[in-house]
C-alpha positions as CSV (number, residue, x, y, z in Angstrom):
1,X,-9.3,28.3,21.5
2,X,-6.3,25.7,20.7
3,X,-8.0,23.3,22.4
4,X,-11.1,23.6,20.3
5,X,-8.8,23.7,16.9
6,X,-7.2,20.6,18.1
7,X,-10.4,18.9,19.0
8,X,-11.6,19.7,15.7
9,X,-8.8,19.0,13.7
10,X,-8.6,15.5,15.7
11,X,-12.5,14.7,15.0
12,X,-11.8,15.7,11.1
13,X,-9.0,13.2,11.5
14,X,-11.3,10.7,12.4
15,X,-14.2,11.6,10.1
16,X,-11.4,11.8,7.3
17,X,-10.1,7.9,8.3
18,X,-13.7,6.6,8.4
19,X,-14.5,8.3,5.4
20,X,-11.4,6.8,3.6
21,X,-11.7,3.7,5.0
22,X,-15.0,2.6,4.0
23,X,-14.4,3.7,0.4
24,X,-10.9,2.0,0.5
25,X,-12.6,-0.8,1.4
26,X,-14.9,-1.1,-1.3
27,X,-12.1,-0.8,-3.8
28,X,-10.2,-3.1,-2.3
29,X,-13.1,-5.1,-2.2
30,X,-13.4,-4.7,-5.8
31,X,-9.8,-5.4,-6.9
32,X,-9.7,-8.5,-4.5
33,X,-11.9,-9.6,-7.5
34,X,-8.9,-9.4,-10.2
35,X,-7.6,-12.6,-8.8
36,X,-10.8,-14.9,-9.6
37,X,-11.0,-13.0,-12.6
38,X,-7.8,-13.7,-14.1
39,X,-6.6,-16.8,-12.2
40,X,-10.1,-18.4,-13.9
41,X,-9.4,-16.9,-17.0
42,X,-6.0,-17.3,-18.0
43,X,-3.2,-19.1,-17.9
44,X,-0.8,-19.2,-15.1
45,X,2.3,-18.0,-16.6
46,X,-0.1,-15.1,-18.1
47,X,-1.2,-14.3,-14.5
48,X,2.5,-13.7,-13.6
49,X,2.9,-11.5,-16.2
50,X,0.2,-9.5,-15.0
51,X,2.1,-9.3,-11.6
52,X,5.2,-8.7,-12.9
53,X,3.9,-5.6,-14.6
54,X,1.9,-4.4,-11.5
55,X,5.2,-4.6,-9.1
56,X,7.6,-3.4,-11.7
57,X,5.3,-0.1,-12.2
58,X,5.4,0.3,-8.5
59,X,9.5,0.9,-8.2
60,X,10.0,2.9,-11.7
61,X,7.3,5.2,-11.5
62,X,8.8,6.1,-8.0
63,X,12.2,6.7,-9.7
64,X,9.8,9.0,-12.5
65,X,7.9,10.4,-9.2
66,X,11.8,11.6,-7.5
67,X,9.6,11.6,-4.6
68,X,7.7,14.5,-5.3
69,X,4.2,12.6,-4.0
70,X,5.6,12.8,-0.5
71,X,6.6,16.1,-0.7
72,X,3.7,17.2,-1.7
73,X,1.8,16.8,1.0
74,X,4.7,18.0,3.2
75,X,5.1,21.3,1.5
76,X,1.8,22.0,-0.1
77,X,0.1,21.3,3.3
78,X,-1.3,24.7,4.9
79,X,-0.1,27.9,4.2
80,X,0.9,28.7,0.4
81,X,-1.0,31.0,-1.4
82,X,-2.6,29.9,-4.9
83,X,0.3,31.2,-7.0
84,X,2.9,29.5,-4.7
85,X,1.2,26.4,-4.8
86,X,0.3,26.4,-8.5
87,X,4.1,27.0,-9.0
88,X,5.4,24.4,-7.2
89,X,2.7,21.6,-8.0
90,X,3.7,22.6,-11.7
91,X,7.2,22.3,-11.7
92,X,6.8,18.8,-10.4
93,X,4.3,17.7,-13.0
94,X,6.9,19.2,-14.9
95,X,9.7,17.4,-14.1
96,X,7.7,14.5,-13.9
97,X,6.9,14.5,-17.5
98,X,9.8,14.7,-18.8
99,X,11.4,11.7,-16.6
100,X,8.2,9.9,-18.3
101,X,8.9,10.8,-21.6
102,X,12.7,9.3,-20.9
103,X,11.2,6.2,-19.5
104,X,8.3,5.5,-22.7
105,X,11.6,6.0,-24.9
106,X,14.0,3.1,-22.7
107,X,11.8,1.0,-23.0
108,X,11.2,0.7,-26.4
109,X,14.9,1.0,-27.0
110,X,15.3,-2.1,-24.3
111,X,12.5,-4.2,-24.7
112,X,14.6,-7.8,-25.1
113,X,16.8,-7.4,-22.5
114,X,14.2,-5.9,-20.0
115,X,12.1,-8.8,-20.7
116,X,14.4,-11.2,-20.1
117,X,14.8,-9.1,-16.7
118,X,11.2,-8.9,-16.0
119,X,9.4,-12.1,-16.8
120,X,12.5,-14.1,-17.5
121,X,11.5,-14.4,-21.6
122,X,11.8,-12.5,-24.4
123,X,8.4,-13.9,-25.7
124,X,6.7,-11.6,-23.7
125,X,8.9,-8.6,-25.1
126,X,6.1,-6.7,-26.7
127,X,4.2,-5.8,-22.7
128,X,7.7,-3.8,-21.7
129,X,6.8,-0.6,-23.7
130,X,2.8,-1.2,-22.6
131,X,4.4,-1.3,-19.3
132,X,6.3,1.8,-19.8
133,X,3.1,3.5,-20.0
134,X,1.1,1.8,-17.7
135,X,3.9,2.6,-14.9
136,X,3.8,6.5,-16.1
137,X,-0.4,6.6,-15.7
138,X,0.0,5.0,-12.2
139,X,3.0,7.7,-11.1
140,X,1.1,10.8,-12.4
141,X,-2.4,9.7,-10.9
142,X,-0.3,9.6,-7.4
143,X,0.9,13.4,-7.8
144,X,-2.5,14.2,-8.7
145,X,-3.5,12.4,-5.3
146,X,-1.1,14.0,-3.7
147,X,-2.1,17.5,-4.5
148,X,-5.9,16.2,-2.8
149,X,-4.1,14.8,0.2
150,X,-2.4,17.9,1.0
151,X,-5.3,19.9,0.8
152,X,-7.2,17.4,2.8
153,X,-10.1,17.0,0.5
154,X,-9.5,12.8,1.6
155,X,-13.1,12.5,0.8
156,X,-13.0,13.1,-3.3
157,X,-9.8,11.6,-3.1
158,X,-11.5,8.1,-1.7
159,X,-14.0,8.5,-4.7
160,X,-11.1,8.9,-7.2
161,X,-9.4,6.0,-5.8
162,X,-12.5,3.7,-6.0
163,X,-13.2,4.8,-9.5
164,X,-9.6,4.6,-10.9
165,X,-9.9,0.5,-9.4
166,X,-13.5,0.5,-10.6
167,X,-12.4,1.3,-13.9
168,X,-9.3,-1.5,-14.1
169,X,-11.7,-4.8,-13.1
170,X,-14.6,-3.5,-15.3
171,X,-12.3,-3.3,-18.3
172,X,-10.1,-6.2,-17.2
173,X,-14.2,-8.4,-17.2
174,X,-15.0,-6.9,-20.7
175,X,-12.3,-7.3,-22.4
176,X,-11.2,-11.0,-21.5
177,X,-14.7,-12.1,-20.4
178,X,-16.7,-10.9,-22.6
179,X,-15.0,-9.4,-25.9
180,X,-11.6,-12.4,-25.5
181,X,-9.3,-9.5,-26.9
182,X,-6.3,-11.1,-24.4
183,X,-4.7,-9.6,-21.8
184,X,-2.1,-7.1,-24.0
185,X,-4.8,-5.2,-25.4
186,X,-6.7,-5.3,-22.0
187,X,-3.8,-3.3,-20.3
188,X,-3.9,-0.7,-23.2
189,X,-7.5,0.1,-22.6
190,X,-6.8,0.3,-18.7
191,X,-3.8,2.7,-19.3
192,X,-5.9,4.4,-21.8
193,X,-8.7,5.4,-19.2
194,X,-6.5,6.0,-16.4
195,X,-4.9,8.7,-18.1
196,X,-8.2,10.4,-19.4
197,X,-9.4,10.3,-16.0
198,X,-5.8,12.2,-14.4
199,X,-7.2,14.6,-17.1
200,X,-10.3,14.9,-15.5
201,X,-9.4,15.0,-12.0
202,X,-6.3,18.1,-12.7
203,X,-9.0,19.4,-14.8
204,X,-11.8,19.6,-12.1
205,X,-9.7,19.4,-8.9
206,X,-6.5,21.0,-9.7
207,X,-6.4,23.6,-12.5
208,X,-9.7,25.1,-11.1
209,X,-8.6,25.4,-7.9
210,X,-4.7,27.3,-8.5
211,X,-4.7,27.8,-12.1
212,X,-1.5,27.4,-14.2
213,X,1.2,29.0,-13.5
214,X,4.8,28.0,-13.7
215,X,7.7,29.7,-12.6
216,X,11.1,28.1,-11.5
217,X,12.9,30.6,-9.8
218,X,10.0,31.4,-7.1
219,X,10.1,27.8,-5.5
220,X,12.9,26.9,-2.7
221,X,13.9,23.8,-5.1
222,X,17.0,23.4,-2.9
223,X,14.7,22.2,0.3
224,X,12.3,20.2,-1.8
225,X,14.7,18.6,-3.8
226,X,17.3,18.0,-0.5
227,X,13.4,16.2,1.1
228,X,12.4,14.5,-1.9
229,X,15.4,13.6,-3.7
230,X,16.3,10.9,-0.9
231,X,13.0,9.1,-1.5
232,X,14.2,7.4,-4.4
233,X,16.7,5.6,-3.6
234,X,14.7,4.9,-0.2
235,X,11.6,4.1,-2.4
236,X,13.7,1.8,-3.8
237,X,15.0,0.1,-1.4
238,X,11.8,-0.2,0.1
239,X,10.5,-1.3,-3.1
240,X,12.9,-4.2,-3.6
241,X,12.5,-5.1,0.6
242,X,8.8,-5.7,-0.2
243,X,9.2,-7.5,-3.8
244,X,12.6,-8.3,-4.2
245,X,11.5,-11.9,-3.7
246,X,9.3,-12.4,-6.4
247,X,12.1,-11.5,-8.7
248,X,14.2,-14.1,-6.8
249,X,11.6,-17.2,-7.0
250,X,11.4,-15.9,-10.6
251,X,15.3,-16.7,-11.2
252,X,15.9,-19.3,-8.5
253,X,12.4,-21.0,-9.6
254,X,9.7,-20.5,-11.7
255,X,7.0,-18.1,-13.3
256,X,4.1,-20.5,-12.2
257,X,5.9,-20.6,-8.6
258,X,5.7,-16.5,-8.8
259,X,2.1,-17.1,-9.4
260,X,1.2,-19.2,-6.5
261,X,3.5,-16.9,-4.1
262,X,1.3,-13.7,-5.9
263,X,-1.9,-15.2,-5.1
264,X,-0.7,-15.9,-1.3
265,X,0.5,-12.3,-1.1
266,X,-2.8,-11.0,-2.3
267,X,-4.3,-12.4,0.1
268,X,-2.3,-11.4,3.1
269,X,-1.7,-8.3,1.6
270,X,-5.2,-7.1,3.2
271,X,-3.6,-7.1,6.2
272,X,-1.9,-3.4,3.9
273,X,-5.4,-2.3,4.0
274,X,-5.5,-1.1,7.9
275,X,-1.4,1.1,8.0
276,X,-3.1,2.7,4.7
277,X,-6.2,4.0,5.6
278,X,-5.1,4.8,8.9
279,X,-1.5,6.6,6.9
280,X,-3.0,7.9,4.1
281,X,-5.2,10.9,6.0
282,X,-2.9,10.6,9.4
283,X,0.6,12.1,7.5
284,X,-1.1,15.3,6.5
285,X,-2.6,15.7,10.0
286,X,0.5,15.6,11.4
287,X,2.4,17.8,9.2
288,X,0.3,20.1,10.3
289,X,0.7,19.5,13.7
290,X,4.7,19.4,13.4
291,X,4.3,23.0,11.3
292,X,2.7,24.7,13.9
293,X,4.8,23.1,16.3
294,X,2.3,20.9,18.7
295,X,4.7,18.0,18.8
296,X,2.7,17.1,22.2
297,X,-0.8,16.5,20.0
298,X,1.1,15.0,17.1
299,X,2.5,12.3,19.0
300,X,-0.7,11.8,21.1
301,X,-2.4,11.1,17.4
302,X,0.4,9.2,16.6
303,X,0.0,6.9,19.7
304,X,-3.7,6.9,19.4
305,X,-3.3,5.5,15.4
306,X,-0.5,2.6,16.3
307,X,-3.3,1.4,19.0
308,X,-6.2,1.3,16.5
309,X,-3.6,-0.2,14.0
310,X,-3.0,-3.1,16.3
311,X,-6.2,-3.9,17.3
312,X,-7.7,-4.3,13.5
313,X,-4.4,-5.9,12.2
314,X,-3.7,-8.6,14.6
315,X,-6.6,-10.6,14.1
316,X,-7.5,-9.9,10.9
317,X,-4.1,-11.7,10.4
318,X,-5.7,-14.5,12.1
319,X,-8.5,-14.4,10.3
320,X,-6.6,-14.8,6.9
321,X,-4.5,-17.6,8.3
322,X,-7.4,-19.5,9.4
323,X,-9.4,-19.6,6.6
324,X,-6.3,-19.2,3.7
325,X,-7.0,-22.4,2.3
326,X,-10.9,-21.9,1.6
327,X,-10.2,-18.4,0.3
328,X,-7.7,-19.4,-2.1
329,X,-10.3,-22.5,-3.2
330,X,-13.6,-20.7,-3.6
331,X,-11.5,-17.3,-5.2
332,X,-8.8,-19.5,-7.1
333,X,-7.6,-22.6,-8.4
334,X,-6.3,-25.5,-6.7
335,X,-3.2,-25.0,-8.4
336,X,-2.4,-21.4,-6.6
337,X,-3.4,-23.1,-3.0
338,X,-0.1,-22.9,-0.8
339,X,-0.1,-24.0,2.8
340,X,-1.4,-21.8,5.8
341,X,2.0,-21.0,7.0
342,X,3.0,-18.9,3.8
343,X,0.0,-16.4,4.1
344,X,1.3,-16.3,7.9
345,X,4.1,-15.2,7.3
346,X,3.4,-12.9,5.0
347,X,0.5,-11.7,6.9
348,X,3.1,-10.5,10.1
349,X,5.4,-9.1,7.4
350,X,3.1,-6.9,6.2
351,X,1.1,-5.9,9.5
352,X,5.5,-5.2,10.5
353,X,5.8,-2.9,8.0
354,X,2.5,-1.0,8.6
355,X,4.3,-0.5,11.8
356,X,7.2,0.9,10.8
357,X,5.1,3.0,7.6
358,X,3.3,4.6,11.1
359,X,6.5,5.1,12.6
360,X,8.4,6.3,10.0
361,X,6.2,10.0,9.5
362,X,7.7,11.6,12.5
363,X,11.6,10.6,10.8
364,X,10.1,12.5,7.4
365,X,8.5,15.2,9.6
366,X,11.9,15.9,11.0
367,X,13.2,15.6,7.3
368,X,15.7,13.2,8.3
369,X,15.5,11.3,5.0
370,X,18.9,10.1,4.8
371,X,18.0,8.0,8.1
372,X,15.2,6.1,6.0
373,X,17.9,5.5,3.5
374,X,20.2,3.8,6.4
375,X,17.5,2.2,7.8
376,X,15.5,0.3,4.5
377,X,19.1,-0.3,3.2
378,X,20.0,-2.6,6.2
379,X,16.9,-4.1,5.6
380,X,16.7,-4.6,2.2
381,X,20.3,-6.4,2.5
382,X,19.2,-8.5,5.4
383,X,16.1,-9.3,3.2
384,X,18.0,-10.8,0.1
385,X,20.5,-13.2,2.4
386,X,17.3,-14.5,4.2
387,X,15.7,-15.0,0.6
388,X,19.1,-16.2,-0.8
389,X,19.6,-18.8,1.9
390,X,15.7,-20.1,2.7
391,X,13.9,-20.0,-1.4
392,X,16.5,-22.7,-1.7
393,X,15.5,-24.8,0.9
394,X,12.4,-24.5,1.7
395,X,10.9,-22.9,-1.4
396,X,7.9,-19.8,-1.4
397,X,7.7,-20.6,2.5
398,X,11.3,-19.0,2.8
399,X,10.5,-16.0,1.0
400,X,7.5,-15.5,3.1
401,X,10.0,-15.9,6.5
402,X,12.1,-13.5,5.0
403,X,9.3,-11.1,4.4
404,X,8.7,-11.1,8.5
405,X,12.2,-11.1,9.0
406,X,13.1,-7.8,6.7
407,X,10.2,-6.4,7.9
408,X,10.8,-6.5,11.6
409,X,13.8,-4.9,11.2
410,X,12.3,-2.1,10.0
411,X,9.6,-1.8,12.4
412,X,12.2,-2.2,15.2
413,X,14.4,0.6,13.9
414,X,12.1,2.8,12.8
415,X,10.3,3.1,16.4
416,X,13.2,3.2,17.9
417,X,14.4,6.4,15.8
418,X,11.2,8.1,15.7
419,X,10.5,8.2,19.5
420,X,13.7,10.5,19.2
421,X,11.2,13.0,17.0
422,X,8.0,12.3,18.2
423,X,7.5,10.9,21.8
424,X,5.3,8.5,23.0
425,X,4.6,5.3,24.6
426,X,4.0,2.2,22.5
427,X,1.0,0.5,23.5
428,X,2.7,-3.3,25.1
429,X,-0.4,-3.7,27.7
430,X,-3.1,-3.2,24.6
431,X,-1.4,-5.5,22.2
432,X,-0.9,-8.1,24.6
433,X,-4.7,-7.8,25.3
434,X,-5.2,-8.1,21.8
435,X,-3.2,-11.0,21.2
436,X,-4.9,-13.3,23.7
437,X,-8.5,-11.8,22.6
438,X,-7.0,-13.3,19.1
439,X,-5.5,-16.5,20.1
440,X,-9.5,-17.2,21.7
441,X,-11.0,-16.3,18.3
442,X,-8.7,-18.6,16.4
443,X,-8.7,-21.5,18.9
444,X,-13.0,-21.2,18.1
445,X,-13.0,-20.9,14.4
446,X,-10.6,-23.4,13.8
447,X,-12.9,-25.9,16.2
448,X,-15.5,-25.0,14.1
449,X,-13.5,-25.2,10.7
450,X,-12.6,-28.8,11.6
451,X,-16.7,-29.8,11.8
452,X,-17.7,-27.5,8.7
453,X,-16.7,-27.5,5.1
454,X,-16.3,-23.8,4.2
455,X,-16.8,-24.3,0.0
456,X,-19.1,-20.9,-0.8
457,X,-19.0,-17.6,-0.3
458,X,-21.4,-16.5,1.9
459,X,-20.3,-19.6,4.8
460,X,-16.9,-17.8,4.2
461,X,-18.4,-14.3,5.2
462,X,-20.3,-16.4,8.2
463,X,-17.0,-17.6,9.4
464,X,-15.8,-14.3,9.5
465,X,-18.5,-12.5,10.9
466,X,-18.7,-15.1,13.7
467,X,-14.8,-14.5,14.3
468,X,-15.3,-10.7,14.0
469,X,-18.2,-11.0,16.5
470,X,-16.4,-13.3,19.3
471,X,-13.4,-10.9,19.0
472,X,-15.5,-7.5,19.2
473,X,-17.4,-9.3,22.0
474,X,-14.4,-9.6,24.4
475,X,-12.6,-6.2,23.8
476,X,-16.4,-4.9,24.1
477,X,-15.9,-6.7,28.0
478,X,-12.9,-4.9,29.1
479,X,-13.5,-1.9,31.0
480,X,-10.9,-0.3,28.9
481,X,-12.8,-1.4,25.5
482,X,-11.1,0.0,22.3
483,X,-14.2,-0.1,20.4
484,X,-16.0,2.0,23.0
485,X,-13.4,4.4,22.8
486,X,-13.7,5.2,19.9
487,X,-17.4,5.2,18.9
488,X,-17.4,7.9,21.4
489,X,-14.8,9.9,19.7
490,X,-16.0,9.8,16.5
């Protein structure tokens, strides 16, 4: 009978990640499109407004959050009855509230000098209380998704998400496109419809489902908080190792150089696309695992997800660097075109740090949280020197260097400190397959590239498919074929 609930649960993994992963591609799909949209549109220094905003509402509304989207899914995963759980999901909404209520009032109290701070001019003083709220919508849409994910309804969840990004580049098109209302009153209609829709969603998914109930004393705050509580600082620190460079290039630069660097990032920030999908349903899988105490099947699934990780990540960094240039051209301007080796490097960074986001479940699972703190602190310091000592020299190239370089260190630690939790052998003879199935795929499109002019979409997509097909074609050759394995699991 175990056997058969952990076959089951293990195909509802897989059905859950497929599931996920086609809708998160369409919305990524579908934001990818924000960068034509506004790079065409407006200006330059306006665009790096825009991604000043988006990064900046990514750190405070963890600090607003105090971690509570992580746990969550830890502690609302399995077992609690409805009163329990409409207790505890409560008092974090809650508490979350009124850390957004304190936030709203800063920033209108603080608008020059967080300006200055966040886009380097007060002439743009008037977008820090819009941000203020923007930040607040995006951090109580991810306790609302968090509730989903610990219940494991990943399937609504994946529509919400698609809507919710549906809803930014539609508004984002008819109010600059169409209507010319400028960017400032654009935001204020996103914000506006992302918080009617959190509405609708705790409406429909939550309060139907537990009903409302609050009580304090009945929750074992001291546990939760002692999980959660760490995860701001370390969502901070992870926070400034992933972005602490545009704020550098800002000071040590420019705004427009922010822009270019954005647009490189946004396009080897795909390579985030495969750690999420495969995360986003693999965390509450394994909690559940680690609750009921199969540590043997958790760190098979965890061995299992690092391997399909690998195989999509490493060339689709390939496939990025390859064809950077003719991206950025045909979905950009000229002016945001940077050379091949900055979406390289930025492309390993990020496909690092999936690996360490993979690894680093089985250090929350054994709620060492303080170890995350060590661990993204040393990283976050090593990240600034590298930035510190290569933007200088060697401009947005350095920061993209230092990405890799932060980055690895938290891979390396984080695997190495996991295995101590979780147990199991990290696939070297796969990757190494990978790699040279990769390195074949490049050596071809970048023959071809040299005798083609890629200027349109659809020889973009060609290019792509043809890569896609030669590298599919010789994992599909090996009698240990990855793709084989797991159309028969699925």
């Amino acid at each position: 009978m175990q056997n058969r609930a952990n076959l089951f649960s293990v195909s509802s993994l897989r059905n859950d990640t497929f599931f996920y992963g086609i809708a998160t591609l369409s919305e990524r799909g579908i934001s990818f499109l924000i960068i034509p949209l506004l790079t065409k549109s407006i200006s330059q220094e306006l665009y790096g407004i825009w991604t000043q905003i988006i990064i900046t509402a990514a750190l405070v509304s963890n600090i607003i959050l105090m971690g509570f989207h992580t746990a969550a899914v830890r502690f609302l995963a399995g077992g609690n009855n409805q009163q329990e759980s409409s207790n505890l999901f409560h008092g974090m909404l809650a508490i979350v509230l009124a850390n957004s209520i304190i936030i709203i009032i800063l920033t209108f109290l603080f608008a020059s000098p967080l300006s200055q701070l966040v886009f380097r001019d007060t002439r743009f003083l008037k977008f820090i209380p819009l941000l203020g709220f923007f930040l607040v919508s995006e951090a109580l849409f991810e306790l609302v998704a968090a509730f989903l994910r610990a219940h494991k309804e990943i399937q609504v969840l994946s529509v919400y998400y698609f809507v919710k990004t549906a809803m930014r580049i539609v508004i984002l098109g008819v109010g600059i496109l169409i209507f010319h209302i400028g960017l400032f009153q654009t935001i204020i209609g996103i914000v506006a419809s992302q918080l009617g829709f959190i509405l609708f969603i705790y409406i429909k998914n939550i309060l139907k489902k537990i009903g409302l109930s609050l009580s304090f004393g009945n929750i074992h705050w001291k546990t939760i908080l002692f999980f959660s509580l760490p995860l701001v600082p370390y969502g901070i620190l992870i926070w400034a190792n992933n972005f602490v460079d545009r704020y550098l290039i800002l000071h040590l630069l420019d705004i427009t150089q922010v822009s270019i660097y954005a647009v490189a990032y946004s396009l080897a920030a795909i390579v985030g696309l495969f750690y999420s999908i495969i995360g986003f349903t693999l965390y509450p899988y394994l909690a559940n695992l680690w609750n009921k105490g199969d540590k043997i099947s958790a760190a098979e699934t965890l061995h299992k997800a690092i391997e399909y990780y690998l195989f999509c990540t490493i060339p689709f960094i390939a496939l990025l660097t390859v064809l950077s240039s003719p991206i950025i051209k045909i979905f950009s301007r000229v002016e945001y075109l940077s050379n091949w080796q900055v979406v390289l490097w930025l492309g390993v960074g990020i496909g690092m740090f999936g690996l360490y986001q993979l690894n680093i479940y089985s250090i929350l699972l054994a709620n060492k949280t303080l170890l995350n703190l060590e661990i993204s602190a040393v990283s976050l310091f090593g990240n600034i020197l590298f930035n510190m000592f290569l933007i200088p020299s060697i401009g947005i190239l350095g920061a993209a260097i230092a990405t890799f370089l932060s980055n690895s260190i938290l891979a390396c630690w984080s695997i190495q400190s996991g295995k101590k939790y979780l147990s199991y052998l990290f696939p070297w003879r796969t990757t190494l397959k990978i790699v040279l199935a990769t390195c074949f795929m490049s050596f071809v499109l970048l023959v071809a590239e040299h005798h083609v002019q890629i200027n349109s979409v659809w020889r973009l997509i060609c290019f792509m498919g043809v890569g896609s097909g030669i590298y599919g074609a010789i994992d599909l050759l090996n009698k240990n074929s990855i793709i084989l394995g797991l159309s028969k699991n699925i």
